[in-house]
VMD Tcl script that draws the C-alpha trace (Angstrom):
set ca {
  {-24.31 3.65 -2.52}
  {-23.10 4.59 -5.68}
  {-20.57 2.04 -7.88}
  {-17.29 2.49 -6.82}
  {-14.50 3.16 -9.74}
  {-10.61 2.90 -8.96}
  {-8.48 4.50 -11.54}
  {-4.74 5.28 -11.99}
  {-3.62 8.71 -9.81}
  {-1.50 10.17 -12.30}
  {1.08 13.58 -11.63}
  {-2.52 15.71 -12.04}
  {-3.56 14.07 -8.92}
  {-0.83 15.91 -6.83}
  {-3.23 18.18 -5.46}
  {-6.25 16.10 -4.63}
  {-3.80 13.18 -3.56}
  {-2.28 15.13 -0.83}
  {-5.89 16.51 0.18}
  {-7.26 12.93 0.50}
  {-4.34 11.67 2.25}
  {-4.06 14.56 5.26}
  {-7.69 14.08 5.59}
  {-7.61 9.85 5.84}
  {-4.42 9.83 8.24}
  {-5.65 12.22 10.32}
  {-8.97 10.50 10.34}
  {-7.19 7.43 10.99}
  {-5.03 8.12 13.67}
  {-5.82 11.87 15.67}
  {-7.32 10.40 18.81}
  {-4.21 8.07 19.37}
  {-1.43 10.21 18.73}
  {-0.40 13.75 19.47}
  {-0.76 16.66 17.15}
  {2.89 17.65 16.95}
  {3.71 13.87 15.90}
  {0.80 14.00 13.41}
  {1.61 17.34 12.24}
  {5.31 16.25 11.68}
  {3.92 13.14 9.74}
  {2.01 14.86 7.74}
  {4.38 17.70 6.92}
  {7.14 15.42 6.14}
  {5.25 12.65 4.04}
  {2.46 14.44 2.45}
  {3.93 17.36 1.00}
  {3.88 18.25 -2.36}
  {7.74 17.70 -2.92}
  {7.91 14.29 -1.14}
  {4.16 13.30 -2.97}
  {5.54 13.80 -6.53}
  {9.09 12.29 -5.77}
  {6.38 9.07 -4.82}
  {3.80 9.87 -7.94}
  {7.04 10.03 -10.35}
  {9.08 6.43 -9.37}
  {8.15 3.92 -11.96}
  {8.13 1.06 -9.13}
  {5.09 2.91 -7.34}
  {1.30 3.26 -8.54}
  {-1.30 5.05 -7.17}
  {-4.86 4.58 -7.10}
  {-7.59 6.56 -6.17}
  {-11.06 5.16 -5.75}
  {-14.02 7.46 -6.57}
  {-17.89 7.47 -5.68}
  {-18.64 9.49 -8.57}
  {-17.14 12.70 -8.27}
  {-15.66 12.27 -4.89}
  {-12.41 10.87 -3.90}
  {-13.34 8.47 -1.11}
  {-9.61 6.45 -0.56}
  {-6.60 5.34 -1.90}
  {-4.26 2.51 -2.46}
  {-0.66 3.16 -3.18}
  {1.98 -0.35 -3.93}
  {5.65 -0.20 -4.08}
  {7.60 -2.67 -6.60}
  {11.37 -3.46 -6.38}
  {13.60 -0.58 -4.98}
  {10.63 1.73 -4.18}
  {10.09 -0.80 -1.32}
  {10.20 1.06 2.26}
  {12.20 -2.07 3.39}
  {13.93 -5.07 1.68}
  {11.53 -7.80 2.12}
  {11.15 -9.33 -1.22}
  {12.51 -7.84 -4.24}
  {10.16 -10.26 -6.39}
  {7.31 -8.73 -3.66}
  {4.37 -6.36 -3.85}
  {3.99 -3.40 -0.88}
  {1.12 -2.29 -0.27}
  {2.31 0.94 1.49}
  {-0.87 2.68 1.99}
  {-4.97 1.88 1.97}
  {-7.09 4.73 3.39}
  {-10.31 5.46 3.14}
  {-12.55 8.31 4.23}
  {-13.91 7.50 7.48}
  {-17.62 8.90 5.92}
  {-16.86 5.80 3.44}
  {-16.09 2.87 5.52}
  {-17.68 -0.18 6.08}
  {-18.70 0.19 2.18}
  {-16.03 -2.34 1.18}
  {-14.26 0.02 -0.92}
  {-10.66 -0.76 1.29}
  {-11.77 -4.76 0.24}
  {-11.67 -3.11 -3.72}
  {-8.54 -1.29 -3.16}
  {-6.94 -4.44 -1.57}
  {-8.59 -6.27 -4.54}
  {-6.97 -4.04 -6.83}
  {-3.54 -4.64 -5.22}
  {-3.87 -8.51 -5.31}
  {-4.55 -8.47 -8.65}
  {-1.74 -5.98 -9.86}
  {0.61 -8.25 -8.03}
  {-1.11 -11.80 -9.69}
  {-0.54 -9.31 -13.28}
  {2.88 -8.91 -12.41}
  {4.04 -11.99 -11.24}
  {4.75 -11.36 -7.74}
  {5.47 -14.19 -5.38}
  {4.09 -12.83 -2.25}
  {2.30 -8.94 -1.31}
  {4.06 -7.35 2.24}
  {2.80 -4.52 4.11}
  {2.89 -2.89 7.86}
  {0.47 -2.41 10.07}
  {0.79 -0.51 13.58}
  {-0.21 -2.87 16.34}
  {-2.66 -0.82 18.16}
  {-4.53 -0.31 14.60}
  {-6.98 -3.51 15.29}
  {-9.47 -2.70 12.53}
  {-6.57 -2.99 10.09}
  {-5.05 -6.01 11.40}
  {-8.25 -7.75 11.58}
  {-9.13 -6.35 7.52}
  {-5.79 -8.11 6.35}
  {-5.70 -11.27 8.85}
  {-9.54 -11.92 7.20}
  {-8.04 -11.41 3.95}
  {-5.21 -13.97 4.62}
  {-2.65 -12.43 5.72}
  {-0.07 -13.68 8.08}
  {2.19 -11.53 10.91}
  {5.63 -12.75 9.82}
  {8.07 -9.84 11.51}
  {7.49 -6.37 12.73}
  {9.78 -2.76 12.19}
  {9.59 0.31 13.94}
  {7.98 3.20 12.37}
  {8.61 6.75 13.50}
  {5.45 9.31 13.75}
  {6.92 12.42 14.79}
  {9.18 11.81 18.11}
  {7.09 8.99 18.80}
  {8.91 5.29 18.07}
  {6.09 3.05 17.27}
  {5.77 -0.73 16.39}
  {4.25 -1.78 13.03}
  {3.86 -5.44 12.39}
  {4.77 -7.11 8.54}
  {1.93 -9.23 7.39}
  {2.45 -11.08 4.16}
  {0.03 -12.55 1.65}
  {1.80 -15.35 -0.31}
  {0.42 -15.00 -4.13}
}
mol new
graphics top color blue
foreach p $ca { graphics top sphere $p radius 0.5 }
foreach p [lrange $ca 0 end-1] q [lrange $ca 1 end] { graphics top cylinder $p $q radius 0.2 }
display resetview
């Protein structure tokens, strides 16, 4: 496989960025949820408006890792207000890690989590946060092996559909 490089996603990104992430979350999570809630995910979180809102807040980054010319996943981390909940404000969120299902098992997620680790070591964060659905084993199992710890646990909402996400936190 081809070397993996992870660069900033930058306003110019808008369109491939919202490409890349219909694609991973539907990759990720079609054959366990319904199309409406899906659709209504997707339509709500991954539109262009709502995608540039996130691209333009100084307390979020983007990253997008590429296998040469192809974008093959995607790390975006939250700092201070732009924080989906109020964990930590001294914390790192790691609010999203998808990769294209073509790509996985290639350890590029372990790079993008890599990448987050070290951007919160950079900026002196005392512990990284993120949630994780329950049924998603694969992803539990990727962060508990990377040392994080189940701590508490929110609801998230995909479409009409109430489900449980657990909060797993790496202390830095």
């Amino acid at each position: 496989m081809n070397p993996i490089e992870i660069r900033v996603a930058t306003i110019a990104d808008l369109d491939l960025l919202q490409k890349l992430s219909i694609k991973t979350f539907t990759e990720t999570f079609e054959a366990v949820n319904t199309a409406e809630n899906l659709a209504d995910y997707i339509k709500n979180s991954f539109n262009a408006k709502q995608l540039t809102k996130e691209l333009n807040n100084e307390n979020s980054q983007f990253y997008i890792a590429n296998s040469e010319t192809i974008a093959v996943g995607y790390l975006k981390i939250n700092f201070g207000d732009a924080q989906t909940e109020d964990i930590d404000g001294n914390a790192l969120e790691i609010h999203r890690i998808y990769v294209l299902q073509t790509f996985q098992n290639k350890n590029i997620g372990q790079l993008l989590l890599n990448k987050a680790i070290n951007t919160a070591k950079s900026n002196s964060t005392s512990n990284i946060w993120l949630g994780v659905w329950e049924k998603n084993h694969k992803a539990l199992q990727f962060y508990s092996k990377n040392g994080f710890v189940v701590f508490d646990k929110h609801i998230f909402t995909l479409g009409n559909d109430n489900q449980t996400d657990l909060l797993m936190q790496l202390v830095i």
